[in-house]
Every structure is written in structure tokens, then in C-alpha cells.
C-alpha positions in Angstrom: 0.0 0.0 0.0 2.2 2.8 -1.3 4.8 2.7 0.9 2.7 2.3 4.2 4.8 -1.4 5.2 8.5 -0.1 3.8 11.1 -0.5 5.4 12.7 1.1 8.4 14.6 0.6 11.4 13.8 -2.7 13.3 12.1 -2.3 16.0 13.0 -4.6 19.1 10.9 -7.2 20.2 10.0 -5.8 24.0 8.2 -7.4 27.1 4.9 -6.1 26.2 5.1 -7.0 22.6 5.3 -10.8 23.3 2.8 -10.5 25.9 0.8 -9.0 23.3 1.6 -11.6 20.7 0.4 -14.5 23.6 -2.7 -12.8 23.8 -3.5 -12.9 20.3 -2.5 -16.7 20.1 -4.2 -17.6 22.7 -7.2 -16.1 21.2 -6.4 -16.9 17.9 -6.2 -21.0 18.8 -9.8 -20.9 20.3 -10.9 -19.9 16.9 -9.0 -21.8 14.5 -6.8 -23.8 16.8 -8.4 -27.2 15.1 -8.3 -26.0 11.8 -5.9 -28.1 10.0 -2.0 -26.3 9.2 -3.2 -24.0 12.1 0.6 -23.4 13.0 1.7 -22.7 9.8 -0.9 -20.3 9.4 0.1 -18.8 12.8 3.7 -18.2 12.2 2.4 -16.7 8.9 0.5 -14.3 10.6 3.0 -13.7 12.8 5.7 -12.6 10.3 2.8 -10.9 9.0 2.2 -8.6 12.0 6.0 -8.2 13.5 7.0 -7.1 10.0 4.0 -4.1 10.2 6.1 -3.8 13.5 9.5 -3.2 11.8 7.9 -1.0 9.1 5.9 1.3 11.6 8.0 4.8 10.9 9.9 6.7 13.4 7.4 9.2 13.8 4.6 7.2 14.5 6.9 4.8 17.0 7.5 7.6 18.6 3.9 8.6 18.8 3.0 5.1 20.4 5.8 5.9 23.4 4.2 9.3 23.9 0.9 8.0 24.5 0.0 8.1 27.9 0.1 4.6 29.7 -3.9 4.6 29.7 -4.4 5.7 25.9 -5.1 9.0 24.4 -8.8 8.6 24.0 -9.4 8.5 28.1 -8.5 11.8 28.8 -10.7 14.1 29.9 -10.0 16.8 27.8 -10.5 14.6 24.7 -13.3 15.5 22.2 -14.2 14.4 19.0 -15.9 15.3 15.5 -17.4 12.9 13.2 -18.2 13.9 9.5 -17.7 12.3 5.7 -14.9 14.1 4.1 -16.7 15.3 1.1 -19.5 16.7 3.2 -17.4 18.7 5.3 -14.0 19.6 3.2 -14.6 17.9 0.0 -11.7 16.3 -0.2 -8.6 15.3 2.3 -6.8 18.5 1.5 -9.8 20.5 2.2 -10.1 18.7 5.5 -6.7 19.3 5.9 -7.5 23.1 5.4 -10.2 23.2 7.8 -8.3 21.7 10.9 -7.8 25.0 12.7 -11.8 25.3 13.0 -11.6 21.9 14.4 -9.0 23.1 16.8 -10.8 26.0 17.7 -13.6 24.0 18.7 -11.5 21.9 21.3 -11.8 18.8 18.7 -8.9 16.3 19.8 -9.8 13.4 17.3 -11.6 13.6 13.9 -13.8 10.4 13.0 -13.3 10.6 9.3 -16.7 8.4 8.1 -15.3 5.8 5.0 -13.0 7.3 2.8 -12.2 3.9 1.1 -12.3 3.2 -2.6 -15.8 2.2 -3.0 -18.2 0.2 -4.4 -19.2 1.7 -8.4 -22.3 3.1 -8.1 -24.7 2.6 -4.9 -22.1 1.9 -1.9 -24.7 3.0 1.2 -22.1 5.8 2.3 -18.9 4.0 1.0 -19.8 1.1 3.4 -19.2 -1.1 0.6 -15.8 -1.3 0.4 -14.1 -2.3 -3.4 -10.6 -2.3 -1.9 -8.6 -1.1 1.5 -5.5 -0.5 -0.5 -6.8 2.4 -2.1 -9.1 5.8 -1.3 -12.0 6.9 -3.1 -10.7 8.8 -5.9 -13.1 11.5 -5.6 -11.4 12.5 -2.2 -7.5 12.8 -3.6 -5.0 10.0 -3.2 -3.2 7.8 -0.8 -0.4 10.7 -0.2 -3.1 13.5 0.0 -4.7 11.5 2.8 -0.7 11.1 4.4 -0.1 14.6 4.5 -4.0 15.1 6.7 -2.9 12.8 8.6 0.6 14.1 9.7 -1.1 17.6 9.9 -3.4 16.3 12.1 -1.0 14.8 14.0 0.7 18.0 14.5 -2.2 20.0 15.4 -3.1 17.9 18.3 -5.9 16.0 16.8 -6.0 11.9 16.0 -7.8 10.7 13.0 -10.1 7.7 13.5 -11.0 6.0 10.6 -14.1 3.3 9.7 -12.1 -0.2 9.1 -15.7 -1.9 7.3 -14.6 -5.8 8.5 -18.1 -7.6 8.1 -18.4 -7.6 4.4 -16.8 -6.3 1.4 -18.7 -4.4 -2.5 -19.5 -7.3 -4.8 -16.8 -5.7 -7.3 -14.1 -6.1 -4.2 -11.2 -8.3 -6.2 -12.4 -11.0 -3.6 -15.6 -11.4 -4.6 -14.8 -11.0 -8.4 -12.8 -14.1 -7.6 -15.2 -15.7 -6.5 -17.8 -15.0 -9.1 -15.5 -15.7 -11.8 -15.1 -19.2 -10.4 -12.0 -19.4 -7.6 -12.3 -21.7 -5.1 -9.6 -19.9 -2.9 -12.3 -17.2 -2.6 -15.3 -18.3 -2.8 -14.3 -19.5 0.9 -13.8 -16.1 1.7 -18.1 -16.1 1.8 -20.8 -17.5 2.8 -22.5 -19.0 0.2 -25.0 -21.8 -0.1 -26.8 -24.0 -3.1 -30.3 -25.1 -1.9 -33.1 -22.6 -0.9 -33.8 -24.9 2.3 -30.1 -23.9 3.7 -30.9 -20.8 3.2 -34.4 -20.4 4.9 -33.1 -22.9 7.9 -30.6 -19.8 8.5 -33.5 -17.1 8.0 -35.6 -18.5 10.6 -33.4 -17.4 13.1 -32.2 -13.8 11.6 -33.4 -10.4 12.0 -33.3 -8.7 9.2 -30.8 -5.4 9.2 -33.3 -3.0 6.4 -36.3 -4.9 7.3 -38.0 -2.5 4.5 -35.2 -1.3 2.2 -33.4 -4.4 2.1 -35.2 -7.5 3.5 -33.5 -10.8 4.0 -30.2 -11.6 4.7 -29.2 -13.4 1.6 -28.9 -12.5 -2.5 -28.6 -15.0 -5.3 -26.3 -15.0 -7.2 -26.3 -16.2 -11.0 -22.5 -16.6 -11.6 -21.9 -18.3 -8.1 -24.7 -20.4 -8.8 -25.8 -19.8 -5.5 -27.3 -17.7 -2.5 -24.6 -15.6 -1.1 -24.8 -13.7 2.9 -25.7 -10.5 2.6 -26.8 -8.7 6.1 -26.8 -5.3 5.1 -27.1 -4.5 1.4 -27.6 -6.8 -1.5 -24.2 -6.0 -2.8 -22.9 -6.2 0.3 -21.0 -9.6 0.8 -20.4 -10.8 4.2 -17.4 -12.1 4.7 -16.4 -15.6 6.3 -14.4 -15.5 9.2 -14.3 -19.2 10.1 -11.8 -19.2 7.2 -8.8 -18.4 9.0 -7.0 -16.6 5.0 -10.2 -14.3 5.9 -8.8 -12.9 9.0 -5.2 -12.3 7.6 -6.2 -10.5 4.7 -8.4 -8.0 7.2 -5.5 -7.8 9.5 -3.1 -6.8 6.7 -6.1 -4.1 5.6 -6.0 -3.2 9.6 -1.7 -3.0 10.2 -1.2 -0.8 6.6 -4.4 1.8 7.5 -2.4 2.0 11.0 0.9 2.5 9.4 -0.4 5.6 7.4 -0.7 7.3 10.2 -4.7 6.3 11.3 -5.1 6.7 15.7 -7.6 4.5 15.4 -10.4 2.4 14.0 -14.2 2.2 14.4 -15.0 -1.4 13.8 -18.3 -2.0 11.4 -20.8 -3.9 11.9 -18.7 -5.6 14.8 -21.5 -7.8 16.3 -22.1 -9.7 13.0 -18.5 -11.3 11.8 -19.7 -14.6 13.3 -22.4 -17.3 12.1 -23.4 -20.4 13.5 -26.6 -22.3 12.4 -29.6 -21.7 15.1 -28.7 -18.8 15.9 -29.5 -15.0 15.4 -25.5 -14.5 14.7 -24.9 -11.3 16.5 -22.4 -11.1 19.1 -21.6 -14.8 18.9 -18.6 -15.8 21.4 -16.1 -15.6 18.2 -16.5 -12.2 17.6 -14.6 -11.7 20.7 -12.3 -13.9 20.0 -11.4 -11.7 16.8 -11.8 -8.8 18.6 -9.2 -9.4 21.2 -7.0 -11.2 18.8 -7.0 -7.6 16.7 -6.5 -5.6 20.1 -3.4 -7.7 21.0 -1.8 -7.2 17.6 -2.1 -3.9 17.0 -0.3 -3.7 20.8 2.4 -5.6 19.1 2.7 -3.7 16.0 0.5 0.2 16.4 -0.1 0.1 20.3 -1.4 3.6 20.1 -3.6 2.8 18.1 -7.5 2.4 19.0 -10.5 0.0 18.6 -13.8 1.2 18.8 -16.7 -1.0 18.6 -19.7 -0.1 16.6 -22.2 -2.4 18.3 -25.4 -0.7 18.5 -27.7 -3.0 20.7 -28.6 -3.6 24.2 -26.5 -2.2 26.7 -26.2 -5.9 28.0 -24.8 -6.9 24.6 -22.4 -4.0 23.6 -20.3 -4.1 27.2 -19.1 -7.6 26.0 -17.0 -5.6 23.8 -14.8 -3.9 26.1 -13.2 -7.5 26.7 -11.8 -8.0 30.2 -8.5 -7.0 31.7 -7.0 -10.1 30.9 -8.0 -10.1 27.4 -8.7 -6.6 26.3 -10.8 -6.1 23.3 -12.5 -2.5 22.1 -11.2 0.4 23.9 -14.1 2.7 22.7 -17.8 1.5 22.4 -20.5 3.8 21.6 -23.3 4.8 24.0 -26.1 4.3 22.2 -28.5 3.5 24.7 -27.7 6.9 26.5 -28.1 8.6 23.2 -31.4 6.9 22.5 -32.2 7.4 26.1 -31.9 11.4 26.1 -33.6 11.7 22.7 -36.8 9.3 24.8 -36.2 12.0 27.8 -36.7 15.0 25.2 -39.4 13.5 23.3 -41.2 12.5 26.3 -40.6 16.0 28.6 -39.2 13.0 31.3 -35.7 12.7 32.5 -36.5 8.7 33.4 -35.0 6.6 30.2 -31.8 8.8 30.3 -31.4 8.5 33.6 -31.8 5.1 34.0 -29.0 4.2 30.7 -26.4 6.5 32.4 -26.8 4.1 35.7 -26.9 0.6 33.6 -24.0 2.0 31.1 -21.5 2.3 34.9 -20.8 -1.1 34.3 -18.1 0.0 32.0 -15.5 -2.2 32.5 -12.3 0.2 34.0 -10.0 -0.5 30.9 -13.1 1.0 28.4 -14.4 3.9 27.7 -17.2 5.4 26.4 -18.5 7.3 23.6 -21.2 9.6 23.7 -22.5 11.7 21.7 -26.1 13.3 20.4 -26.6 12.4 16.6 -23.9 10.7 13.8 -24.8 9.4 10.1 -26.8 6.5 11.0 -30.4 6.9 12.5 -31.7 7.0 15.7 -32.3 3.4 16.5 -34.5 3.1 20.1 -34.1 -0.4 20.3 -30.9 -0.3 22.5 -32.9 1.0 25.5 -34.7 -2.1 26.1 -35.3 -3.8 28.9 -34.2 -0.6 30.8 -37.0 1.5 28.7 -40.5 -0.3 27.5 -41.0 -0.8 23.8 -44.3 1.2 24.2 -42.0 4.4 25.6 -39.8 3.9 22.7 -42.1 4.2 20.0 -44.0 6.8 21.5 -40.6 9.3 21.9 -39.7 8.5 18.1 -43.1 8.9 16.9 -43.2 12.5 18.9 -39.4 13.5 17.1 -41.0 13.2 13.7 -42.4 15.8 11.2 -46.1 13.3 11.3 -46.7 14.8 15.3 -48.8 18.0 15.3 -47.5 18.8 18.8 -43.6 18.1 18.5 -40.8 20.5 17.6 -39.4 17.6 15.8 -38.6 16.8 11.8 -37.3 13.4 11.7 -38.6 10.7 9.6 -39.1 7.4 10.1 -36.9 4.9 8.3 -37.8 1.3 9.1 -39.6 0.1 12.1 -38.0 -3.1 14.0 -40.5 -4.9 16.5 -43.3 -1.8 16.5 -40.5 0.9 17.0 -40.2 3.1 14.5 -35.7 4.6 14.1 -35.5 7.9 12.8 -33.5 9.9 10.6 -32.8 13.6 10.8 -30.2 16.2 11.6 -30.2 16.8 15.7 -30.9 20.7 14.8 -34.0 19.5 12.7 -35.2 17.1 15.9 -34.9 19.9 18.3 -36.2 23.0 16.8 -32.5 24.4 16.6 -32.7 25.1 12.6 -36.0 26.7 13.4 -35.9 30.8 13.7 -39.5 30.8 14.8 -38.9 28.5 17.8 -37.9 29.7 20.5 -36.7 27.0 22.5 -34.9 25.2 19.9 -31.3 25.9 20.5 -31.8 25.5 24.5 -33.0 21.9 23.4 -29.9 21.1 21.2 -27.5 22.5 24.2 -29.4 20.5 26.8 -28.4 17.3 24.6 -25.1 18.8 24.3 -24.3 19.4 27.6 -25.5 16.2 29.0 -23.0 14.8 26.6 -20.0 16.4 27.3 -20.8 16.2 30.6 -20.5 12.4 31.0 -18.0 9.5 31.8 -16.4 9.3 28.3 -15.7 10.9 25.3 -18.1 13.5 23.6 -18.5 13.4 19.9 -19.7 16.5 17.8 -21.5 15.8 14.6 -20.6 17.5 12.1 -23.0 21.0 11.4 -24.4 20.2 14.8 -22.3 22.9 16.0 -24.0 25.7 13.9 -27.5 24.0 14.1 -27.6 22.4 10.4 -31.0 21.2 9.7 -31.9 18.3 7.4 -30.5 18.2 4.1 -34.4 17.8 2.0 -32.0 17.5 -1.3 -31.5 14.7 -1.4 -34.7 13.4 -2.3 -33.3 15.0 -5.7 -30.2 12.9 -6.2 -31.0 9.9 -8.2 -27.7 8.6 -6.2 -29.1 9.7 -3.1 -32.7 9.3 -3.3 -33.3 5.7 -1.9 -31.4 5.9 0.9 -33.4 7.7 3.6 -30.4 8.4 6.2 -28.6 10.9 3.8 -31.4 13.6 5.2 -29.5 13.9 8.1 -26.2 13.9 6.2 -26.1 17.4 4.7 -23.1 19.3 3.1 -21.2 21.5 5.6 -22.7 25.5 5.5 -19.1 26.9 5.1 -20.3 31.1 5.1 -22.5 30.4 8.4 -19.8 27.9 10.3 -17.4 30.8 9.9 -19.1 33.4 10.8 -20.5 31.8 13.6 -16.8 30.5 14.6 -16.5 34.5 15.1 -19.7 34.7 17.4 -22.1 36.1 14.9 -25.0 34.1 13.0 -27.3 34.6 15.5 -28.3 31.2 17.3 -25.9 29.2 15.2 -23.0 31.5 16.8 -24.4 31.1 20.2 -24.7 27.5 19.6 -20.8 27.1 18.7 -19.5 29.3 21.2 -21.6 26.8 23.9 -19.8 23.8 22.4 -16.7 25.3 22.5 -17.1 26.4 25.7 -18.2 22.5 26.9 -15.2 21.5 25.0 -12.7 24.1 27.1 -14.1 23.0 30.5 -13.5 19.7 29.7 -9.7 20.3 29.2 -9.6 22.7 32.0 -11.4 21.3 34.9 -10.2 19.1 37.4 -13.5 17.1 37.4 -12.4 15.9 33.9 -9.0 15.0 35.2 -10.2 11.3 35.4 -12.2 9.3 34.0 -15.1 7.5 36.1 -18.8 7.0 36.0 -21.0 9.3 37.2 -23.5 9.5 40.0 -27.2 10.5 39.8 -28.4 12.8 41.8 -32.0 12.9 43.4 -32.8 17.4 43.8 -36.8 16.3 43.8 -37.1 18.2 40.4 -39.8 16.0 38.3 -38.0 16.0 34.7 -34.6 17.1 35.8 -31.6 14.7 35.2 -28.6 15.5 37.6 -25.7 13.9 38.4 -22.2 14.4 39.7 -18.8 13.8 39.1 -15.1 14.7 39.9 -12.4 14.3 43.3 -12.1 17.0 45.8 -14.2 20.1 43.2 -17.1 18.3 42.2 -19.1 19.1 39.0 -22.2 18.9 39.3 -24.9 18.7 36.4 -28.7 19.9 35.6 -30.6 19.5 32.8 -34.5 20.1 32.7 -35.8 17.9 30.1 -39.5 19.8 30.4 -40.9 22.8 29.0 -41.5 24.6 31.7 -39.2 25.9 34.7 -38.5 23.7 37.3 -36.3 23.8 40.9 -33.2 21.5 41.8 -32.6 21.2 45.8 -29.5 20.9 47.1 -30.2 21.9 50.6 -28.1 25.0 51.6 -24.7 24.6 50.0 -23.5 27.1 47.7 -23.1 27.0 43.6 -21.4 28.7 40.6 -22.6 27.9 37.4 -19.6 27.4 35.1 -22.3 28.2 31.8 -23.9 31.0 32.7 -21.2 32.5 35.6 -24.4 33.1 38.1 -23.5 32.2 41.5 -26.1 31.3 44.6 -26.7 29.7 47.3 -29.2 26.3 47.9 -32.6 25.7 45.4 -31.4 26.4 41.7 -33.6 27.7 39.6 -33.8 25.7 35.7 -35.3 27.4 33.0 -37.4 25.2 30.1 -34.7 23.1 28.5 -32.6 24.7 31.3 -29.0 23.4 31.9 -26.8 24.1 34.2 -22.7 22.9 35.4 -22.4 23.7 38.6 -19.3 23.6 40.7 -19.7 22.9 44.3 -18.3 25.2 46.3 -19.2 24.4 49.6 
């Protein structure tokens, strides 16, 4: 990959690398350990990954030892910014351009959606991938993307990128292989001959796109056969119980690292597993992979990070942090929190969040993590359950779309799994922020927005959510767009109004950035960020006000009024400054509608 495994200094086989290497075999021989020529294929791999090792440049070796012993993405002060880069700089150099108004937000890693070469024609967002050697030509080239990430580096900020490891485009050279015959590679799928196969295996699958894509398999005329396809017809999913499979994603993995990538957002991590009577999600071998990837990229990249893209139960994404003894995912997202304050705006009831932020403590210590209001994907309410009824769920969603007379809302509904309907939309269109004639709309977006900076974890901004973009209704006009409902909430960056609102003018959008910013600089600034740690709810006998605490010896502690109308926090008679608004007082706090409030303890 254009230089990313050349040659450099060797670089010594330590104490932790070979401790890192017997984690990934011991991993790696409960998955294929009875495969036959399993050592072969080990110490193939193995040259494979100390070789990404030897080639891993000065620069970023020197990165890795800089990293602090816990990993860059658990300090408090970090905060990230996820966007595609055509949407937001049009291509990497234009990115590149653009990273001092990252910096001046207090962004400290940029989660750079796929960038990949991608599928011809539909490739739902460059999630079909048609090869991890090379970018999509569209955005520049393999060196253009270098030179981003080295500025990046240099400005403070890590680049995470999307490493799309469940399935591959149907024009991937793999899967051209395959169709045109090969053996070797039809292996690399999953593909099956009789129609019965095929149904035994439906009867126990939920279907991803229940209503844009139904089913979980496609025929396929020059396989002569039905091939996996969990996502997107041209989607292939790829078969891990081939052990030549997992090399050939851990080569993709070690080169992205090499280039200069802090990290990876895994796709789709719950489904690289099937086994027969089964749902295959989250199967035990998932971890094993999972843990096997951790532990070689501590061999090879160790500053570089995993983060799991498991959006499901709470009780089914912690399994991805891995233990202490066998780490897996650094980073997972919150989704149930997410889901849960979106139920808590929706329903004018503090409740659902409330209750995710207690279930998600159970963070394993080694984990972290990330939170955040909207990203490109939809709101999917599913993740709350058991902790929040199915009946709650669907209500909240139905009340954040454009279809409810009373709601400030304009989502729309894109499919509906088991009654509950997931949304799409921009977070400024589902609040009322892109609205001039409401009111309340940007005190709606903050109070999301506070509550997620404000959390155990890691924030991340979306991009345009910082100067209140509303839905992008184009797209309906884009004959490549048009059938894919989640590009309304995937609009092109407003460059006149980001800027001038980066300066403190365009009106609410200016107010808007200068409050994220201002999150974002507390966050490096005050001790009660210093660590991370869960957080812990706070009873003030408000009805619809979430609070909660966290910090050592100065305490931070949070309010956010989830109702329309003004309510009172009690905290007895100790005295308060609000790090927001700098008002100072002493016992009940007054909370205005959608009313937020930091408050440092000072008493």
C-alpha cells in the first residue's frame, strides 16, 4: 500500500510486545486452533504482524511511546468530530484546510466516516468497500490523505478512521474471484446451493433493512448460488471461520495503522460470526477476533485504538470492552444513553436517560465510552430495552417526527423493527435548533449537548451540529441519493455560516458554537475531567430534571431540565457557581425550560 509497510529501522521485540503476541495466540487458537495447518498459518501471521512492527516509521513509533500509559482517547479533555470528508471539506486536503476550526472547537480526534475506494455506483455511504488498499478517488490520493494525517497529528488532533470488517462491495477483487469461479475465494463467503439452507438460517435472523433491504441473503447467478448479505444486496459478508479471511483484514487493519490512522471504528462488529440456530450477533467468536485484533495492533501500532460499533442492548455492547485479561474494544459507543436522552426529550421526562447513564457504569475500568447526540446513522431506540418499554420507545420516536402535530421535531421514520419506529434527521431539525420561529430550539440542542460532554467518556460533535444544520431535504433529488433515507441527516457543511458563527455572529448558530466550544474548554480545563469515572445520579426532587455528579475534591455537578416549563433543583443549603452562565447562589437552583446548568460545588 504505497509505501505504508516499507522499510525502516527494526524495532526490538520488547516485554509487552510478546505478551501481546500470547494474547493474540491464545485467542487466535480458540478460533482456529483445530483448523488443519493452524501453526503454519500462525507463524504466517505472525511474520505478518512483526514485519508491520519493523515497518511502523519513526514518527509514529514515537507517537505510540508518547501516548499516555492509559491511551489518548481516556482523557478528559479529549473530544471528538465525526463527518464524511466530502461533506465537510470535499476532499482530504480541504479537511486538511479546515483543521484550525476543528482546533478551535476543542476537537482532539476527527472520526473521518469511509473514505475507502468504493463500491461503483450505490455503496450506502462508502460502506461497501471495493478495496482497502486504495481511497475513493473522488477525495485525492493515498499521499493527500498522508499529508492530513501528519497535519493532524501536529495539530493535536488523531484521526479515527471506519475499518468496514463484516463484508466487502460485490466488485471487491475477492468477490470478483469468486464470481468468476476461484475456489480460494469463494471461501472467503458465505455461500449456499439449496433454498432450504438458506431459509433454515432465516428462521433465526433479524433482518438489518427490514424495509429497504429484506433478508439476509442474495442469489447470485455466476456463483450459482445464494450468497450472505446482512446489510445491502451488494454487500457480501465475509467468512471468518476461514482463517486466509482474517489475515487479509488484518493486513487491511496493520497498513491503514501504518499511514498514520489513531484508530479504528470497527463496522458492523456484532455480525462477523455465524453459526446455524442462531441470530449471529455477538456470537462468542467475535470476541475472540476482537481481542486477537487488540493484541496485535499492541504488538505492531499500540497507540492505536478500537472502537466497537455495536449498536444494541446495553447488555450486549459491554461484551466488547473484553476483560482486563483479554482486552478487546477500547471505545464503544453509548447508544443506549443517546437513545435514552432523545426518549427523555421526546417524552418531557428525564427517566430513560437517567436510567442508561446508571446501567451504562458497568463500563469495564480498561473502556471507555463514547457519547454523543446524533452521527450518520439513524436513531435506532431499540438499544434501550429492557431498561426502557417498547411502548415508551415508540411513542418518543413517533413525537421527534415531522407526522406529530404537537412536537418540535422533523425526523422521519426509516424502518420500524419490532413496533418501534428509528428515525432519521439532523439533531438541529429534531430539536427545533434550525427553526428561527422556535424559540426553544437551541436551548433543546445544548441541553443534549451538555448532557454529553458532561459524561463519563468521550463526547463526539456531529458535524453542522455545532452551527444548528437542519436536514439536508436535497436529497430526495439525487437519483444517487434518493433511496437511501439516512442521507437527510447527512447534509453538506454550510461553510459562510460555520465561519461566521466561529466569530460569534449568525445569531443562534453563533451562540450554539461558542456553547460547544465552551463545553469542550471546561472539559480540558477542569479538574473534574482530570479522570475518568462514572457518574453519579443525583436525586434534587425536580420532576424532569436529570442530575448527576462527578469529579475528586471540586465536584461538578450537572442539571438538565428535560420539560418545557421551569422547574427547581434542591441541594439543601450549599453554595453553587454555574460554570455556563457564571451566576452564583446559594441552595434551590432555579432551571429554565430546556434549562441546563454545570455547577461547581463550592461548599
Amino acid at each position: 500500500m504505497d509505501g505504508a509497510l516499507a522499510e525502516t529501522s527494526p524495532a526490538p521485540v520488547d516485554q509487552a510486545a510478546g505478551e501481546a503476541w500470547a494474547r493474540a495466540t491464545e485467542a487466535l487458537s480458540a478460533l482456529y486452533g483445530r483448523t488443519p495447518g493452524f501453526e503454519s498459518w500462525l507463524g504466517d501471521l505472525r511474520s505478518l504482524v512483526f514485519d508491520a512492527r519493523r515497518a511502523r516509521s519513526p514518527e509514529l513509533r514515537a507517537w505510540d511511546a508518547a501516548n499516555p500509559p492509559e491511551g489518548w482517547w481516556r482523557q478528559g479533555q479529549t473530544v471528538g468530530y465525526s463527518t464524511y470528508v466530502d461533506r465537510f471539506g470535499g476532499t482530504f486536503a480541504g479537511v486538511e484546510h479546515r483543521l484550525d476550526y476543528l482546533s478551535d472547537l476543542g476537537v482532539t480526534y476527527l472520526h473521518l466516516l469511509p473514505f475507502m475506494k468504493p463500491r461503483a455506483g450505490e455503496s450506502d455511504g462508502g460502506y461497501a468497500v471495493a478495496d482497502f488498499e486504495d481511497v475513493n478517488p473522488e477525495l485525492g490520493d493515498l499521499g493527500q490523505l498522508k499529508s492530513l494525517l501528519g497535519a493532524a497529528r501536529r495539530a493535536g488532533v488523531q484521526v479515527v478512521a471506519d475499518l468496514v470488517c463484516n463484508h466487502v462491495a460485490d466488485d471487491h477483487h475477492w468477490a470478483l474471484a469468486a464470481r468468476q469461479g476461484d475456489p480460494r475465494f469463494r471461501e472467503f463467503f458465505h455461500v449456499f446451493e439449496s433454498r432450504e439452507t438458506v431459509d433454515a438460517w432465516e428462521a433465526h435472523l433479524q433482518d438489518v433493512f427490514p424495509d429497504s433491504a429484506p433478508g439476509s441473503f442474495t442469489w447470485s447467478d455466476e456463483l450459482g448460488a445464494w450468497v450472505w448479505t446482512s446489510f445491502y444486496p451488494y454487500q457480501w459478508d465475509l467468512n471468518y471461520a476461514e482463517p486466509r479471511v482474517f489475515t487479509a483484514m488484518t493486513s487491511a487493519l496493520l497498513n491503514l495503522a501504518n499511514l498514520g490512522l489513531g484508530g479504528f471504528r470497527l463496522d458492523s462488529t456484532g455480525f462477523l460470526w455465524k453459526r446455524a440456530g442462531t441470530a449471529c450477533r455477538n456470537l462468542p467468536e467475535v470476541h475472540l477476533i476482537l481481542a486477537a485484533w487488540r493484541a496485535i495492533l499492541d504488538v505492531a501500532a499500540p497507540g492505536v485504538v478500537l472502537k466497537a460499533e455495536a449498536i444494541d442492548r446495553l447488555e450486549e455492547v459491554l461484551p466488547f470492552f473484553g476483560d482486563e485479561a483479554m482486552p478487546e474494544c477500547d471505545l464503544a459507543y453509548a447508544n443506549g444513553v443517546m437513545a435514552g436522552a432523545w426518549t427523555s426529550l421526546a417524552l418531557a421526562d428525564a427517566e430513560p436517560v437517567r436510567r442508561m447513564i446508571e446501567a451504562g457504569a458497568a463500563r469495564p475500568a480498561h473502556g471507555a465510552w463514547v457519547n454523543y447526540v446524533r452521527c450518520h446513522d439513524d436513531v435506532i431506540f431499540s438499544g434501550l430495552t429492557p431498561h426502557v418499554s417498547t411502548e415508551l420507545q415508540a411513542r418518543a420516536a413517533t413525537a421527534l417526527t415531522r407526522t406529530s402535530p404537537a412536537t418540535f421535531g422533523k425526523g422521519e421514520v426509516f424502518q420500524v423493527f419490532a413496533g418501534v419506529p428509528s428515525i432519521n434527521g439532523m439533531a438541529a431539525s429534531l430539536t427545533g435548533a434550525d427553526d428561527a420561529a422556535d424559540p426553544d430550539g437551541a436551548a433543546r440542542l445544548l441541553l443534549l449537548y451538555g448532557v454529553c460532554f458532561a459524561l463519563d467518556g468521550a463526547p463526539v460533535v456531529f458535524m453542522g451540529d455545532e452551527v444548528a444544520l437542519g436536514n439536508d431535504e436535497t436529497y430526495r433529488d439525487d437519483p444517487a441519493r434518493a433511496a437511501e433515507g439516512r442521507w437527510l441527516g447527512r447534509p453538506a457543511m454550510d461553510w459562510a455560516k460555520a465561519e461566521i458563527a466561529r466569530k460569534g455572529g449568525a445569531g443562534r448558530a453563533g451562540e450554539i458554537f461558542a456553547a460547544i466550544r465552551r463545553f469542550a474548554a471546561l472539559r480540558a480545563s477542569h479538574t473534574a475531567f482530570e479522570a475518568l469515572g462514572p457518574v453519579k445520579i443525583l436525586d434534587v426532587e425536580a420532576n424532569g430534571v436529570l442530575a448527576f455528579e462527578r469529579g475528586g475534591d471540586v465536584r461538578l455537578v450537572l442539571l438538565a431540565n428535560f420539560k418545557g416549563e421551569p422547574a427547581v433543583a434542591r441541594f439543601g443549603a450549599e453554595s453553587w457557581a454555574d460554570l455556563i452562565s457564571g451566576e452564583a447562589g446559594t441552595g434551590p437552583v432555579a432551571l429554565d425550560p430546556w434549562g441546563l446548568r454545570w455547577l461547581e460545588r463550592t461548599a
